[in-house]
C-alpha positions as CSV (number, residue, x, y, z in Angstrom):
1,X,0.0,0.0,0.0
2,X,1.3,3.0,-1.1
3,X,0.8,6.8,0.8
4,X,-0.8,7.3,4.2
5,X,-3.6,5.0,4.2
6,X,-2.7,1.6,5.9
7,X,-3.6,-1.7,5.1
8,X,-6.5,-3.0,7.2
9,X,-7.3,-6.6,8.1
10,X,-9.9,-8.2,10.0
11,X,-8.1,-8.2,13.4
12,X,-6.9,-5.1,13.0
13,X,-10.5,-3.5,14.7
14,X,-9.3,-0.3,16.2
15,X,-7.3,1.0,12.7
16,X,-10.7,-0.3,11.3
17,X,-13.1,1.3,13.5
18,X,-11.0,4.4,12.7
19,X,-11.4,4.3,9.3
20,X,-14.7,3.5,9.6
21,X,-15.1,7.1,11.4
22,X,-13.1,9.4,9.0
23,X,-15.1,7.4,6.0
24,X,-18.5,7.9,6.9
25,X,-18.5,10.0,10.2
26,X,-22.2,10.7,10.0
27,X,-23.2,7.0,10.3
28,X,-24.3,6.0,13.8
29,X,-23.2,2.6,14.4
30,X,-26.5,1.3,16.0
31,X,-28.1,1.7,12.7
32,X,-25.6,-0.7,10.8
33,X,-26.6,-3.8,10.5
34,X,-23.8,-7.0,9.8
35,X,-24.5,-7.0,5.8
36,X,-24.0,-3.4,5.3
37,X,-21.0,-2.9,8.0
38,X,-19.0,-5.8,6.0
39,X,-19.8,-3.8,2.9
40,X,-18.4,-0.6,4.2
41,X,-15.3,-2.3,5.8
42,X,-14.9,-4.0,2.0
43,X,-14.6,-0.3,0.7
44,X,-12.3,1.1,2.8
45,X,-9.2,2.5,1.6
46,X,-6.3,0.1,2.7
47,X,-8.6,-2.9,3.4
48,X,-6.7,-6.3,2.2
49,X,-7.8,-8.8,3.9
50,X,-9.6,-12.1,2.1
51,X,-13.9,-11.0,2.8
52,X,-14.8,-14.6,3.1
53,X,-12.8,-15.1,6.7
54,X,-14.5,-12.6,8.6
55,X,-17.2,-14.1,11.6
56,X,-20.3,-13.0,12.8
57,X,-18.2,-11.7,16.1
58,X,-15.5,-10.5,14.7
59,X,-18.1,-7.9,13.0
60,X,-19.7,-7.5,16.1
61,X,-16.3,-6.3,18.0
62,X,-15.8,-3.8,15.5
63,X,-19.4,-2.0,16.0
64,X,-19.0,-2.5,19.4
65,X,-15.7,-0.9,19.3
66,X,-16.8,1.7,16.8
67,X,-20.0,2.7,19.2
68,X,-17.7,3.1,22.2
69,X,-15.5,5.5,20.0
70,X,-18.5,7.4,18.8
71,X,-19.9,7.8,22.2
72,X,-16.6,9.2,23.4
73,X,-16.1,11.7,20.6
């Protein structure tokens, strides 16, 4: 990856979860639902990880994580 923008994989929730906030930092994380949070994830600049290994709590940390950051802001 090339620039400023890191590469982002599944386990990497917090530089996610950040990304997630700069990308769309009107979204409020209790209105995503699984489907469309693996879709934004999937268009994130930097993401490079393989979309067919991520779990159902694995997407569940990261809105967890992202709400807690949201709530804090």
């Amino acid at each position: 990856m090339t620039g400023n923008t890191p590469e982002l994989y599944w386990d990497s929730t917090y530089a996610i979860v950040m990304a997630l906030i700069d990308q769309y930092p009107e979204q409020d994380p209790t209105q995503v639902g699984l489907h469309e949070l693996t879709r934004c994830i999937l268009a994130l600049p930097g993401f490079s990880d393989d979309p067919t290994i991520v779990t159902e709590q694995g997407l569940l940390d990261i809105l967890t994580v992202w709400y807690e950051e949201t709530v804090s802001l």
